[in-house]
N, C-alpha and C positions, 0 to 999 in steps of 0.2 A: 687754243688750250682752255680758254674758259669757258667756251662754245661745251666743249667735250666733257666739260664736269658739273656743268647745266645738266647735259644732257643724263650725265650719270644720277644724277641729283634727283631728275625727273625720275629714271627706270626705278630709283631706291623707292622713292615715293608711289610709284603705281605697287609694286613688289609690296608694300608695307600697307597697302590696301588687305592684301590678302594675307597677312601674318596674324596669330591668333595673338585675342586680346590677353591669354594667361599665359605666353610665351616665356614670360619674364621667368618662369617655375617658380611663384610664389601661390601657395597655397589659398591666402587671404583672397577674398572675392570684396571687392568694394561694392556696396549699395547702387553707386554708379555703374560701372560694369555690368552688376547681374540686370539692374533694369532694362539695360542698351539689349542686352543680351534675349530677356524674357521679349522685349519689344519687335527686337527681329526676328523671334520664333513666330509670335502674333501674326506677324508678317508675312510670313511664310507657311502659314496654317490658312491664311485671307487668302492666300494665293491658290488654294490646293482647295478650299472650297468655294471660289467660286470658279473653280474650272470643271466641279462635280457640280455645281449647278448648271453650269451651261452646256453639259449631257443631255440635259431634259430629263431623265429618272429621278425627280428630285427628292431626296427625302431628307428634310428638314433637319431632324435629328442628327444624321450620319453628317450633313455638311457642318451642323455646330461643331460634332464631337473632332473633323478633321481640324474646325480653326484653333482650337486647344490643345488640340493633342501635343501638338510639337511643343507647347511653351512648360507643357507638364513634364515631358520629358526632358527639354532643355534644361529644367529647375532641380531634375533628381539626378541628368547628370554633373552639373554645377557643383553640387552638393558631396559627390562622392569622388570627385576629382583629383587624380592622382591613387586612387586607393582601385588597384587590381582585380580583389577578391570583394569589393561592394559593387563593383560594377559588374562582373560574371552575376552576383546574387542577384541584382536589380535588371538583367535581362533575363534572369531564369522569371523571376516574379513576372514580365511581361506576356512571356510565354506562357505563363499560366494562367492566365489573363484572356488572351489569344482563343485558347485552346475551352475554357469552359463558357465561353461565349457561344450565341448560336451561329451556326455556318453564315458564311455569306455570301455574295458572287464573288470571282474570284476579280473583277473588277476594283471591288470594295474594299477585297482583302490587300490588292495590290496598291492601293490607297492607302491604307492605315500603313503599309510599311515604308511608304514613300514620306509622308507625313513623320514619324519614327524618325528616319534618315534625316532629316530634316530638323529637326530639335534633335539628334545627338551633334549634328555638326555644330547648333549653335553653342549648343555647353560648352562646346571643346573650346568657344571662342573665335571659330573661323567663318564671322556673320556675312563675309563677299561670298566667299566660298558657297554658304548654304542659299544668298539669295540666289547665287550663278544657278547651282544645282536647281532648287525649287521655280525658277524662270523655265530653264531648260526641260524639267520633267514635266510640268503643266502645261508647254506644249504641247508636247507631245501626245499627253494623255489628248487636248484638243485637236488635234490632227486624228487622233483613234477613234474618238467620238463622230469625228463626221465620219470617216470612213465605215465605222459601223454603223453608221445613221444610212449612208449608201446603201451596202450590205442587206438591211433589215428590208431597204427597200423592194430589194429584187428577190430577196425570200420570201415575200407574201405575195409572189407570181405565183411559189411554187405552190401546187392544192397535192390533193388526193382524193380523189374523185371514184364513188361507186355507186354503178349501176346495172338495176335489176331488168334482166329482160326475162322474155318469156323461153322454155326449150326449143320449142319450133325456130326459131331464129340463131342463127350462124353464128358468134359475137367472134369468127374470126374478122379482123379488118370491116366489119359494120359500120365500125364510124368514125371508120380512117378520113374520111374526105371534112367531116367536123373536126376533127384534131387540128389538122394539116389550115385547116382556116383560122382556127382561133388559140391553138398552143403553138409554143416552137418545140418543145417535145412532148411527147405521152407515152408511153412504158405501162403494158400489161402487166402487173404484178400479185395478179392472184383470181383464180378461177374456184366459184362456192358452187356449191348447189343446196335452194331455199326451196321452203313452202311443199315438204316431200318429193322432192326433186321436179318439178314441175315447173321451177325458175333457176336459172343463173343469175349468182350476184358476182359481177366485177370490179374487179379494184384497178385501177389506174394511179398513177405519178405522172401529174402535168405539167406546164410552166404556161402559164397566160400570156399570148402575145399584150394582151390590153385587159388590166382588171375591171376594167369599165364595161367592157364585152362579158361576163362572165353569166349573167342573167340572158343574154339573147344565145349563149351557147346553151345554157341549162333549155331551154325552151327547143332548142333545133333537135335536143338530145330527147326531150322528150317526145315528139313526135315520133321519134326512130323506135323506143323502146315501148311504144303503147302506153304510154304515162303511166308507167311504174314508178317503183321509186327511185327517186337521184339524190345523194348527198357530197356535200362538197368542203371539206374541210382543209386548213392548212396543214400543213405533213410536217411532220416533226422532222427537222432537222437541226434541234441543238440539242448537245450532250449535255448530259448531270454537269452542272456547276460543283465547282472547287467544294 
C-alpha cells in the first residue's frame, strides 16, 4: 500500500514537472517567476541558435536575433496574460513585423516561427514543455542540415554543359562514348545555330561521375569539337525561395 502511493507521489511529481507556473489563475506575475521564465526563453533561443550555426550558412546577426527572440516574446506574452483581445493585437503587431521585413529563406523564416513557438510556450508558463519542444525541434532542424549538406553535395555533379562544334560535323551521338565514360547521365537539351549558321551550339544536362574528372573531360571534348568553345556551368536546380 505505501509502495503504491510512493509511486503515485512520484507520477504527481514527474506530471507537476510539466504544469504551468501561472496555473494557480492569478494574474500577479512574481519577479521570481517572470525571471525563471525570461531565463528559459534565453535558453531556448541558445538552443535554436546554435543549431543555425551548426548549418554552416552562418550569419551572425540572424543567430543573435534567434537567442532573443523567444525571451522578447516570452516577456510581452507574460505581460498580456489572460487578456484575449491584447493577445490577438500583439500577434497581429508581429505579423506586421514579419511581413515589412526583407524576404528570407524559407529556412530562416521557418526559424523565427519556431523561435516564436518557443517564447509563447514560456509566457504561458510551461518551461518543460517549451525545453521538450525546442530540444526536439533543433534536432531536427540538425538532421535537415546534414541531409541538405548530402543534397548540395550531389547537386554540384549536376553541370550544364555547351558546346560549339563546327556544321560539317554530326553532333548526333558524337560524344556519346565521352559521356558514357565520365557522366552517369547527359540529356541533349537544345540545339542553336551560331556564327551565321556555320556553327552548332549545344546544350547538354550532365551529372559527373567524379567532379575531379571534369577538366580531363573538358580537354577529351575539345579535341572532338576542334577546340571551339566549351562552357560548363552548374544548372539551376533550386526554386525561388519563400
Amino acid at each position: 500500500m505505501n509502495a503504491a502511493k510512493a509511486s503515485d507521489k512520484e507520477e504527481n511529481k514527474m506530471n507537476e514537472l510539466f504544469y504551468g507556473i501561472f496555473s494557480s489563475g492569478s494574474q500577479n506575475i512574481s519577479v521570481g517567476n517572470f525571471l525563471i521564465c525570461i531565463a528559459a526563453a534565453l535558453l531556448c533561443g541558445l538552443i535554436y541558435a546554435a543549431a543555425d550555426l551548426r548549418s554552416g550558412r552562418v550569419k551572425y546577426s540572424f543567430s543573435a536575433a534567434l537567442a532573443l527572440l523567444p525571451a522578447a516574446v516570452c516577456t510581452v506574452i507574460m505581460m498580456v496574460n489572460g487578456n484575449v483581445g491584447t493577445g490577438i493585437a500583439v500577434a497581429g503587431a508581429f505579423s506586421l513585423v514579419r511581413f515589412r521585413s526583407a524576404p528570407g529563406t524559407a529556412r530562416e523564416i521557418l526559424m523565427i516561427f519556431l523561435a516564436m513557438a518557443a517564447g509563447l510556450i514560456c509566457g504561458t508558463g510551461y518551461l518543460a514543455f517549451a525545453l521538450l519542444f525546442t530540444l526536439i525541434m533543433a534536432a531536427c532542424c540538425l538532421i535537415a542540415g546534414v541531409a541538405e549538406e548530402r543534397f548540395m553535395r550531389s547537386r554540384r555533379a549536376c553541370k550544364s554543359l555547351s558546346i560549339t562544334i563546327p556544321e560539317d560535323l554530326d553532333y548526333t551521338g558524337v560524344f556519346s562514348d565521352i559521356f558514357e565514360r565520365y557522366t552517369s547521365s547527359a540529356e541533349l537539351t537544345k540545339v542553336k545555330t551560331t556564327n551565321m549558321g556555320s556553327m552548332f551550339k549545344l546544350s547538354y544536362d550532365i551529372r559527373l561521375k567524379d567532379l575531379s574528372a571534369e577538366k580531363e573531360m573538358i580537354d577529351m571534348l575539345r579535341t572532338r569539337n576542334g577546340n571551339l568553345e566549351i562552357s560548363v556551368s552548374n544548372m539551376e536546380t533550386e526554386p525561388a525561395e519563400l
